[in-house]
C-alpha positions as CSV (number, residue, x, y, z in Angstrom):
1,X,7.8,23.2,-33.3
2,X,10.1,20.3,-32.4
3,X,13.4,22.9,-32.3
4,X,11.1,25.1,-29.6
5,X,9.7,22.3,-27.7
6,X,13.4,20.6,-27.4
7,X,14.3,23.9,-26.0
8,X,10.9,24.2,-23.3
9,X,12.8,21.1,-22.0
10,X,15.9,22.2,-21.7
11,X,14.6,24.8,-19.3
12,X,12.5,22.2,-17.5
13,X,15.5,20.4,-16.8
14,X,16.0,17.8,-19.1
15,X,19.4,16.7,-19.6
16,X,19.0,14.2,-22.8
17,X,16.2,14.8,-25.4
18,X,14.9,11.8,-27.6
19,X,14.0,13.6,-31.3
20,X,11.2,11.2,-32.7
21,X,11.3,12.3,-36.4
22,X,9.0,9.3,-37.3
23,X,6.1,11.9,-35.9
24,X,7.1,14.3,-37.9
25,X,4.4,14.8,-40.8
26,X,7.6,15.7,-43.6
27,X,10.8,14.7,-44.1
28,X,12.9,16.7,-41.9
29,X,15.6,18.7,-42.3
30,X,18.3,16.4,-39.9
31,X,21.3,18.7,-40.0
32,X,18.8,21.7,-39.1
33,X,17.4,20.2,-36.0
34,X,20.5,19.6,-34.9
35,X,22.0,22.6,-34.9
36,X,22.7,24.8,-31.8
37,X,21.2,22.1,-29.6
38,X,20.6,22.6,-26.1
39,X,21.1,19.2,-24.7
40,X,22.4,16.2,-26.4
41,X,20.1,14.3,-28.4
42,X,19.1,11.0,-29.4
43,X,17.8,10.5,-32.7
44,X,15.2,8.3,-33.5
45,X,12.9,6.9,-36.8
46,X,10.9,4.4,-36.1
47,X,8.6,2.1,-38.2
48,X,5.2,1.2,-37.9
49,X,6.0,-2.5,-37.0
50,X,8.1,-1.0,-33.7
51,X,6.0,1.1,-33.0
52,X,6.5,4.1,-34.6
53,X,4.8,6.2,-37.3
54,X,7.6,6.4,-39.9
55,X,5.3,5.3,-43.9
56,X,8.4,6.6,-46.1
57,X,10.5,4.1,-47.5
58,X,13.2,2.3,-45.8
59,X,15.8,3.7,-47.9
60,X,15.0,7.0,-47.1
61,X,14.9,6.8,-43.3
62,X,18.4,4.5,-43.3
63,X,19.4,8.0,-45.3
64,X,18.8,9.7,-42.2
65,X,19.7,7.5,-39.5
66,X,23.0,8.4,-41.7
67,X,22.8,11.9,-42.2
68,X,21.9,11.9,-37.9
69,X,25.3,10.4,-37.5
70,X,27.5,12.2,-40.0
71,X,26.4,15.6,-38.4
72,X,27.0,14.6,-35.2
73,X,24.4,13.5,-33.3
74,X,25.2,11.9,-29.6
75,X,23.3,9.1,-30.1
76,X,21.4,7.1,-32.9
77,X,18.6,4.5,-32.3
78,X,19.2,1.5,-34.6
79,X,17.0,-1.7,-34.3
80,X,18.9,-5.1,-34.2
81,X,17.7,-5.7,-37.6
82,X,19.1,-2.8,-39.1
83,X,22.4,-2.1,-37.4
84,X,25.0,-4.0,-38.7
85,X,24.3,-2.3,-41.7
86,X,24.6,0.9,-40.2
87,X,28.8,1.2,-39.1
88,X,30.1,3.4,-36.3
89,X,31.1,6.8,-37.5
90,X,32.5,9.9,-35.8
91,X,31.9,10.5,-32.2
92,X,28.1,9.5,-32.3
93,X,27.1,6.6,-29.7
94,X,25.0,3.4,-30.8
95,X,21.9,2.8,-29.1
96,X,21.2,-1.1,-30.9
97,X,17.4,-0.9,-30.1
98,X,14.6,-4.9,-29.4
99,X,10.9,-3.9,-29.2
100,X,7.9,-6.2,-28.8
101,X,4.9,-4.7,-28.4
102,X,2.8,-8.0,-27.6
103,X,4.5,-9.7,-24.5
104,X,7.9,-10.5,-23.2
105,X,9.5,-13.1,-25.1
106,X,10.9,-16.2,-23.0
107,X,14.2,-15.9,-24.7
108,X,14.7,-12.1,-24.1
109,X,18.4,-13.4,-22.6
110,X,19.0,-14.3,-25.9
111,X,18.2,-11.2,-27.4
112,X,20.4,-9.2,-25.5
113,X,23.3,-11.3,-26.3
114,X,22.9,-11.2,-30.0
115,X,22.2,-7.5,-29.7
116,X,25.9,-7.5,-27.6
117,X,27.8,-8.9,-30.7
118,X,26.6,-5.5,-32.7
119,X,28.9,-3.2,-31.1
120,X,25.9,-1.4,-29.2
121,X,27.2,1.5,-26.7
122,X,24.1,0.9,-25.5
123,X,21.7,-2.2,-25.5
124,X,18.1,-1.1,-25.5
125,X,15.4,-4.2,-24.7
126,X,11.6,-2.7,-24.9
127,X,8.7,-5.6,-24.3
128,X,5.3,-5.7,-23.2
129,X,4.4,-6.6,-19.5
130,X,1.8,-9.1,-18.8
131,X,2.7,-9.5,-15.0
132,X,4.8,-7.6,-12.5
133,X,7.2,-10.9,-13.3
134,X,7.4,-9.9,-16.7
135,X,9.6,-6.2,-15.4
136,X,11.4,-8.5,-13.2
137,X,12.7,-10.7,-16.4
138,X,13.6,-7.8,-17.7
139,X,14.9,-5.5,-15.0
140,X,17.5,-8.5,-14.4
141,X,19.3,-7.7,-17.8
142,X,19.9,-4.7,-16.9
143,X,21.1,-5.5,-13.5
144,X,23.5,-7.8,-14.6
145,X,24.9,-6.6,-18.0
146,X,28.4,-5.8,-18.9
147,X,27.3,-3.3,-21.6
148,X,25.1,-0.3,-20.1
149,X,21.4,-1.4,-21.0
150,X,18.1,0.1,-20.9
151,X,15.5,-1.9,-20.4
152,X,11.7,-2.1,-19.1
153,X,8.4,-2.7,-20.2
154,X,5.6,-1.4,-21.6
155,X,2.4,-1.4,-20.5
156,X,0.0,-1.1,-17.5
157,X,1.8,-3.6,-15.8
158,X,5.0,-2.1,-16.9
159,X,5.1,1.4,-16.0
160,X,7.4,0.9,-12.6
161,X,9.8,-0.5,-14.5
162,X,11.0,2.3,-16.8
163,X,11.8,4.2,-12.8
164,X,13.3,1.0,-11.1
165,X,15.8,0.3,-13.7
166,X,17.6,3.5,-12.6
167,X,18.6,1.9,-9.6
168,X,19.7,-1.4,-11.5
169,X,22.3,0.5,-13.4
170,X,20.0,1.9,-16.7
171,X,22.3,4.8,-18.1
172,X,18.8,6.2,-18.9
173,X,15.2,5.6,-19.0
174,X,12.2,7.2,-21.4
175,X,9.7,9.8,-20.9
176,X,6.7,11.5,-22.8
177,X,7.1,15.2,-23.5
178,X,3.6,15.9,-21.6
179,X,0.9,13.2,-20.6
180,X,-1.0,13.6,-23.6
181,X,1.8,12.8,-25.9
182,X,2.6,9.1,-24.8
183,X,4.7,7.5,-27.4
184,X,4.3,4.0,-26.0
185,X,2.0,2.7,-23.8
186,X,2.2,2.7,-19.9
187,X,5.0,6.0,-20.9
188,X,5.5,8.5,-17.8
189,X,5.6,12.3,-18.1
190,X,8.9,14.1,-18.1
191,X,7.3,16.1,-15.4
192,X,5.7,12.7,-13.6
193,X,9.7,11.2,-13.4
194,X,10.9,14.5,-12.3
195,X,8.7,15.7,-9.6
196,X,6.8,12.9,-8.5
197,X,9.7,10.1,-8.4
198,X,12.6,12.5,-8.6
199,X,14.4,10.3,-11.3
200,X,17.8,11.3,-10.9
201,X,18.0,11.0,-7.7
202,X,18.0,7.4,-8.0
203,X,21.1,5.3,-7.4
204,X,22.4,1.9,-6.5
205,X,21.2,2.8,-2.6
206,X,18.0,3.7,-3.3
207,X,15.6,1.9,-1.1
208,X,12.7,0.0,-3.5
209,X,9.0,1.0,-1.9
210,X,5.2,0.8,-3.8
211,X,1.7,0.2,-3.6
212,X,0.3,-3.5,-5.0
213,X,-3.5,-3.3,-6.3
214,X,-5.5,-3.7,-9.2
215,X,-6.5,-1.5,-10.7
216,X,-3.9,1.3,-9.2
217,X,-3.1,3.7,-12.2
218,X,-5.5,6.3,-10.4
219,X,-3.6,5.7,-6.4
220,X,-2.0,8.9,-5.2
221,X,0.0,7.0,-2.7
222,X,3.3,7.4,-5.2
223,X,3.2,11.6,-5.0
224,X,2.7,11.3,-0.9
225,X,5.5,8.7,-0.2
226,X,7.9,9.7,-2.4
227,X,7.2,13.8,-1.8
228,X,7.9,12.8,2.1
229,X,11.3,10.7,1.4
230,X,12.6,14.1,-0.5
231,X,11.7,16.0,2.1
232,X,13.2,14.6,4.6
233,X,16.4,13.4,2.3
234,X,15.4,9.6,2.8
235,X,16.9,7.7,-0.4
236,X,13.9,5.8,-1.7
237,X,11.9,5.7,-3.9
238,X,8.2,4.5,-4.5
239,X,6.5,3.0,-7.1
240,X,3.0,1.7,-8.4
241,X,2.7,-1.9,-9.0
242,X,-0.5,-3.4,-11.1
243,X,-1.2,-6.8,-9.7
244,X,-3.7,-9.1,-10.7
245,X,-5.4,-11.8,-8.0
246,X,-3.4,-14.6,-10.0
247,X,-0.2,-13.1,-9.8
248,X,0.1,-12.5,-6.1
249,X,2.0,-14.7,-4.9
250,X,4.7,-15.1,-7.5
251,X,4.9,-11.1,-7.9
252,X,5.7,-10.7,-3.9
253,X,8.1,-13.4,-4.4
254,X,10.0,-12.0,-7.5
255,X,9.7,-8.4,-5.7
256,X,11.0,-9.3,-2.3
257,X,14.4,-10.8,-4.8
258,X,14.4,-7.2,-6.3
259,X,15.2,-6.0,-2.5
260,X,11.9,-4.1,-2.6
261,X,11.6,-3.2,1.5
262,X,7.9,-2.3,2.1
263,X,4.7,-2.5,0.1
264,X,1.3,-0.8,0.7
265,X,-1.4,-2.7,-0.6
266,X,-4.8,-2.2,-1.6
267,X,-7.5,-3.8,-3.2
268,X,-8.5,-6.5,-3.9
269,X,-4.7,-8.1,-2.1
270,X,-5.7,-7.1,1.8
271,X,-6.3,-10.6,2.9
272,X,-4.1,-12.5,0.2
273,X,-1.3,-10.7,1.5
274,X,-1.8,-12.0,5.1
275,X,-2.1,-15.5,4.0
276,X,1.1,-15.3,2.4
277,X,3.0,-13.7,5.1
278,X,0.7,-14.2,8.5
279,X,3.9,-12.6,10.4
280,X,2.4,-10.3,12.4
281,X,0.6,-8.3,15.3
282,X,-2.2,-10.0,17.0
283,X,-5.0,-7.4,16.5
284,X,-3.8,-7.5,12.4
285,X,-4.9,-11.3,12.4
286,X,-8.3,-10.5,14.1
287,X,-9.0,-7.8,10.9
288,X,-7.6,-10.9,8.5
289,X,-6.6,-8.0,6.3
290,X,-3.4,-6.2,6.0
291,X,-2.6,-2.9,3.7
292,X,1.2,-2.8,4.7
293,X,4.2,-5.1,3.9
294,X,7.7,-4.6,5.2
295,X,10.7,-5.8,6.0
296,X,11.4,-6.6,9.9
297,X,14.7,-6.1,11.3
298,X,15.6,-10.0,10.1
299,X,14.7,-8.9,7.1
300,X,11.9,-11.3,6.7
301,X,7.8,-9.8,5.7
302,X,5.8,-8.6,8.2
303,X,1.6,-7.8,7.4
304,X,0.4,-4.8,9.4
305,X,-2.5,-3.3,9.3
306,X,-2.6,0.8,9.4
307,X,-6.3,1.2,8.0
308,X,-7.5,0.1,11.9
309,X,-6.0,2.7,13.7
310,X,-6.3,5.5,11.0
311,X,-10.4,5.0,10.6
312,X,-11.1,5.2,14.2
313,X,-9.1,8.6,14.4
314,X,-11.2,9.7,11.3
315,X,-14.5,8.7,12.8
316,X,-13.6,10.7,15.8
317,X,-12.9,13.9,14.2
318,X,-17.0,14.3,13.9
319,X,-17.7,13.3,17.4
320,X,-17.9,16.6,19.7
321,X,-15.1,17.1,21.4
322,X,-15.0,14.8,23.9
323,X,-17.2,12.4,23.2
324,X,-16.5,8.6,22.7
325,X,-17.8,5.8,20.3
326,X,-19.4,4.1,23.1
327,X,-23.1,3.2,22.6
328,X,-22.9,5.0,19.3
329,X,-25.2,3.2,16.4
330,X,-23.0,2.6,13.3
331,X,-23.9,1.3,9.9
332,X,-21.0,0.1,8.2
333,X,-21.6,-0.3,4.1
334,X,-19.1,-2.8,2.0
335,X,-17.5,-5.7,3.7
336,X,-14.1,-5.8,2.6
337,X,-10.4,-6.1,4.2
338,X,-10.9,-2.0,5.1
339,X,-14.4,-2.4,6.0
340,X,-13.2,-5.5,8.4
341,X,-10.5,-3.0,9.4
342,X,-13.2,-0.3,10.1
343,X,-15.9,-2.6,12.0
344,X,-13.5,-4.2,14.1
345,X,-12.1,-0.8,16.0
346,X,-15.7,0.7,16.2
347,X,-16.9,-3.0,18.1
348,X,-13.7,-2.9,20.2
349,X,-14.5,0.8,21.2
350,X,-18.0,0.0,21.9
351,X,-20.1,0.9,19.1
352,X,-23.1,-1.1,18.1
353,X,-22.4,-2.0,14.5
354,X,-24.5,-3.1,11.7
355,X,-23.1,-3.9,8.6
356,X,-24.5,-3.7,5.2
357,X,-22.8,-5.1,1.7
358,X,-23.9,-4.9,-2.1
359,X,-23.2,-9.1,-1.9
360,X,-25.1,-10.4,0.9
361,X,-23.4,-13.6,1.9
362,X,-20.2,-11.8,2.7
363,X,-21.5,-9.1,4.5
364,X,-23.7,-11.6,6.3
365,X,-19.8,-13.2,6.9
366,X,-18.3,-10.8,8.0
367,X,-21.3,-9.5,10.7
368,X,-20.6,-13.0,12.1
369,X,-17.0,-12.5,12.4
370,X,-17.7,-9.4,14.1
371,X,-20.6,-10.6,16.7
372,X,-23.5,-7.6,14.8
373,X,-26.3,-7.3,13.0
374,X,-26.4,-7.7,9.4
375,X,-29.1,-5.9,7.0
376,X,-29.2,-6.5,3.4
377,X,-28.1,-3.6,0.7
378,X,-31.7,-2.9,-0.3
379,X,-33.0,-2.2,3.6
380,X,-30.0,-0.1,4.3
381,X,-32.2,3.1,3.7
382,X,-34.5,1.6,6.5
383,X,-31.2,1.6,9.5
384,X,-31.4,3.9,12.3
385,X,-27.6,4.8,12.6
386,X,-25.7,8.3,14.6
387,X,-23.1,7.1,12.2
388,X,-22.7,6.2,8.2
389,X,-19.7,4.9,7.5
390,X,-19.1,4.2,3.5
391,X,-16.4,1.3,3.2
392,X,-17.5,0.7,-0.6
393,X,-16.2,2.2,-4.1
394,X,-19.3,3.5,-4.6
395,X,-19.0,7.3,-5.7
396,X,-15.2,6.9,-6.9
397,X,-13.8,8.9,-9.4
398,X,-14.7,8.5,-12.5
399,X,-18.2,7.5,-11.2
400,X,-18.9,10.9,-8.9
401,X,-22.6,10.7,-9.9
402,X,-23.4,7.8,-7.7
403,X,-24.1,7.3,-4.1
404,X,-24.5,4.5,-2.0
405,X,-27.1,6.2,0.1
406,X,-29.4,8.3,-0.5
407,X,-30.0,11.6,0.2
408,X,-33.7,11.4,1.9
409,X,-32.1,8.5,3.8
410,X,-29.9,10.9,6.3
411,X,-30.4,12.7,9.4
412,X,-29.8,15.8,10.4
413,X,-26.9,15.4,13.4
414,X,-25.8,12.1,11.4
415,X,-22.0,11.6,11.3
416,X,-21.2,10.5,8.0
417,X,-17.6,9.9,6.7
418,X,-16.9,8.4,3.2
419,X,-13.8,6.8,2.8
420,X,-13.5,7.6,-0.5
421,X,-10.5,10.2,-1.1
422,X,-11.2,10.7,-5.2
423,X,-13.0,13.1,-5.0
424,X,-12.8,14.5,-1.4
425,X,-16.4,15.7,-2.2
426,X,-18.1,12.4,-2.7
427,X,-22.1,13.1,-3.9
428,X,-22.6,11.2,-0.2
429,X,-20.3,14.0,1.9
430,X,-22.3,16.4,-0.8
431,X,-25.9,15.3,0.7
432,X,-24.7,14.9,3.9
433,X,-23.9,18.5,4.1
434,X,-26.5,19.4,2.5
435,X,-28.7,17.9,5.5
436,X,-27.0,19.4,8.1
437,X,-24.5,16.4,8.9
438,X,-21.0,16.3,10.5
439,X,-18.7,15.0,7.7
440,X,-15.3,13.7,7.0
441,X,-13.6,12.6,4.0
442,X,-11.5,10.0,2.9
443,X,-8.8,12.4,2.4
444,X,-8.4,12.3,6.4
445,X,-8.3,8.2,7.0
446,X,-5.8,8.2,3.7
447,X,-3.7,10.5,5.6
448,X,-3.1,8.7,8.9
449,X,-2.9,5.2,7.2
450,X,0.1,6.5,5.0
451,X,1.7,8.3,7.6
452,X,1.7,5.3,9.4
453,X,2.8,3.2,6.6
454,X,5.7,5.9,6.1
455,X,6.8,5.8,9.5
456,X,6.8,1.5,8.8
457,X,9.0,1.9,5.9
458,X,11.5,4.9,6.6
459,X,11.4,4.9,10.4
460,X,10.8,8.5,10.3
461,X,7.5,10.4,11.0
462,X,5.4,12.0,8.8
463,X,3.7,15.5,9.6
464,X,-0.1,15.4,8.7
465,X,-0.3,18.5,7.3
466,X,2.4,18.1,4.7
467,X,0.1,15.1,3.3
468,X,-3.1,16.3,3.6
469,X,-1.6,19.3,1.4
470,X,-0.2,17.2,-1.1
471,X,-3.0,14.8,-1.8
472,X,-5.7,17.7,-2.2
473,X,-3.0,19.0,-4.6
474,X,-2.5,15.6,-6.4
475,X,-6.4,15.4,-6.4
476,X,-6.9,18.4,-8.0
477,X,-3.9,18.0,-10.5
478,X,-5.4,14.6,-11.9
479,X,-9.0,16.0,-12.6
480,X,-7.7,19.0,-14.6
C-alpha cells in the first residue's frame, strides 16, 4: 500500500514524498520501500511524544533511522534529541527535526540555534499556533536563517504558515496525502497546496494576500483569489488567516511587517478593522465597517468597503428590468458590519428600510444610525416588506435546516435574497421558491464583493463568470 500510494503521487505531481513508517502497523521492510523509488524520499519514525504513532522500542526504530541511511535514502528525519547520536553517512541529507505540539515556546530562537550546532542540512522547527503572531515568530526563522529551515505551525491558527514560508525561503513545506489522512493538525492536502495555492509557484516576489475572520476554515475566498492570480499570471498568493477579537490589532501589525499587501475581512473584524486604520473613502466611514484592507500607493492601509456596492447590484438582479429601489419596502434581518453595508445603499437609493436583529439593542442601534424603523426578531413574521433581505448566519452550512423566516411568512412576488453563499440553496431561497418568489443567492453579492476586492489588490479586473463558476465548484467540492 505505501509503495502504490508513493507512486499515485508521483503521477499527481509530487516532487518529494515524506514515508511515515511510524503508521505502519509492522516493522517495515526499509531497504524494500526504497527501492525503485519514483521521487526522492524523506524517511521518517516518529514517536508518540512528537506526534507520531511509532510503540516499538527505541532501539529498534534508531535501527531503522540507520538502515534508511545506509541504503540511501535522500533525507532522514532525526529529532534534536536523537541526532547527534545518529552520524552523517553516505549521500543521505539530515533533516535535525523540534516539535511541540502545545504552543510556541518563547525561546524557539534558541532552539534553532542549538539544533544549528548538529550539523542539520536542514533545520526543521514544528510548534503549535495560538495566534496569527505565533506563525509570525516562527516564519521569522526561516526568513532569516543561514541554514535552509522549514518551519510553521500547527494548528487552526497555523495553517497559512506551512504556504507563506515558501516565500520566506522554506526549501520545503508538508502535506497530507488526502484530507482525511492529516498527520498533524491544521495539515493541508497535497491536492489543497497544489491546486488551490499553487505551492511551487511561490517565490521571494510573491505578493502576500488573505482573508482575516474567525472562524474562517469553511471561507472560499482562498480558491477564488488565488484561481484569478493564476489565471491571469499575477504572482501572489492568498491565504486564510484565523483571528480572534483579542488578537486584532497585534496580528494586522505583525502581518503588515510580513509585507502582506491586502486583506479581506470578515466577521466578526468589519468595524475593528476601520478603527484601526480609519484611512479611507467617505461613504466607507458612513457603513463604520470595512471587508477590505490594502496597501495604498504610500504603502500605508487603507479600509474599503466592497460589500456596499456588491449588495445593491445583487438586490437589483430581482427587480424587473428596469425597475429601481425607490419606494420599495425592505426588511433587512441581522445588524452587523454587512448588514450596515446592506441598509445603508438600499436608504441612499430610496428604499424604506426596516431592520430586524436576533439582539435587539443593536438592531434598535443600528435603525438609528440609519434614520428607519426597527421591529424586534420575534414580530419580524408580522412586516409587510416587497423585499427580504437575510444579513444573518442563520441557515449556514453546517446548519442548512434552519431559517430565519418562515415559510408561511412570505409572499408571492416577494424578492428575497439571502446572503448566505454555503449552501447557494439556503432552506429561505428553498421556501422562497417554493412561494413563487424572485430569488437571489449569496453566491451573486460574494461574487461582486471579491471581484472588487481583486481588482483592490492586483489592479486587474476580474470576469464574473470565471468566479461564479469556481465558487459553485468549491461549494460543491467541500460538501462531498
Amino acid at each position: 500500500m505505501v509503495i502504490a500510494e508513493h507512486h499515485a503521487l508521483a503521477e499527481r505531481g509530487a516532487k518529494l514524498v515524506e514515508l511515515r513508517i511510524d503508521w505502519l502497523s509492522r516493522e517495515p521492510d526499509v531497504p524494500r520501500l526504497l527501492k525503485d523509488r519514483p521521487t526522492p524520499v524523506v524517511l521518517t519514525c516518529r514517536r508518540v511524544q512528537d506526534g507520531g504513532r511509532w510503540r516499538g522500542s527505541e532501539e529498534v526504530r534508531l535501527r531503522l533511522l540507520r538502515t534508511a541511511i545506509v541504503s540511501g535514502v535522500d533525507y532522514v528525519d532525526l529529532e534534536d534529541d536523537i541526532a547527534n547520536s545518529i552520524p552523517r553517512y553516505g549521500k543521505t541529507k539530515r533533516i535535525i527535526s523540534h516539535h511541540d505540539f502545545n504552543g510556541t515556546p518563547d525561546h524557539i530562537e534558541e532552539i534553532w540555534a542549538e539544533i544549528a550546532e548538529m550539523k542539520p542540512d536542514i533545520i526543521k522547527l514544528v510548534t503549535l499556533a495560538n495566534s496569527p503572531s505565533d506563525c509570525v515568530r516562527v516564519l521569522r526563522l526561516v526568513e532569516n536563517a543561514r541554514i535552509p529551515t522549514i518551519a510553521f505551525c500547527m494548528g487552526e491558527f497555523g495553517v497559512w504558515s506551512r504556504v507563506v514560508c515558501a516565500k520566506l525561503g522554506a526549501p520545503f513545506t508538508y502535506a497530507a496525502f488526502s484530507p482525511d489522512r492529516e498527520v498533524a493538525p491544521g495539515q493541508l492536502s497535497f491536492q489543497e497546496m497544489k491546486d488551490v495555492y499553487h505551492y511551487e509557484s511561490i517565490n521571494a516576489d510573491t505578493q502576500l494576500f488573505g482573508v482575516i475572520g474567525d472562524p474562517i476554515g469553511h471561507s472560499l475566498s482562498p480558491l477564488l483569489h488565488n484561481r484569478l492570480m493564476q489565471s491571469i499570471g499575477f504572482n501572489g498568493v492568498y491565504v486564510p488567516i484565523r483571528v480572534a477579537r483579542d488578537q486584532l490589532s497585534r496580528t494586522l501589525n505583525d502581518l503588515g511587517s510580513l509585507d502582506f499587501r491586502g486583506l479581506s475581512v470578515t466577521i466578526p473584524h468589519k468595524e475593528a478593522v476601520l478603527a484601526k486604520f480609519p484611512r479611507c473613502e467617505e461613504f466607507v466611514r458612513q457603513i463604520g465597517a470595512a471587508n477590505t484592507l490594502f496597501r495604498g500607493t504610500d504603502n500605508t492601509w487603507q479600509s474599503y468597503n466592497t460589500d456596499y456596492q456588491a449588495a445593491l447590484d445583487s438586490v437589483k438582479l430581482g427587480l424587473p428590468s428596469g425597475d429601481t429601489l425607490e419606494g420599495k419596502r425592505v426588511l433587512l434581518l441581522g445588524a452587523g458590519g454587512a448588514a450596515r453595508a446592506i441598509g445603508m445603499g438600499i436608504a441612499r437609493a430610496g428604499g424604506v428600510l426596516v431592520v430586524c436583529g436576533r439582539t435587539s439593542a443593536r438592531a434598535k442601534a443600528l435603525a438609528e444610525e440609519l434614520h428607519c424603523r426597527h421591529v424586534t426578531w420575534e414580530n419580524r413574521g408580522s412586516e409587510f416588506a416587497d423585499i427580504l433581505i437575510n444579513c444573518t448566519p442563520v441557515g449556514m452550512y453546517p446548519n442548512m435546516d434552519e431559517t430565519p423566516f418562515h415559510e408561511n411568512w412570505l409572499r408571492d412576488g416577494m424578492i428575497v435574497f439571502d446572503t448566505i453563499y454555503t449552501p447557494e440553496n439556503t432552506l429561505l431561497i428553498k421556501h422562497a421558491k417554493t412561494r413563487g418568489c424572485a430569488t437571489v443567492s449569496g453566491v451573486e453579492m460574494f461574487i461582486r464583493q471579491a471581484a472588487a476586492q481583486f481588482e483592490r489588490f492586483t489592479g486587474k479586473s476580474a470576469p464574473l463568470d470565471t468566479l461564479r463558476e469556481t465558487l459553485r465548484l468549491g461549494i460543491s467540492a467541500a460538501r462531498r
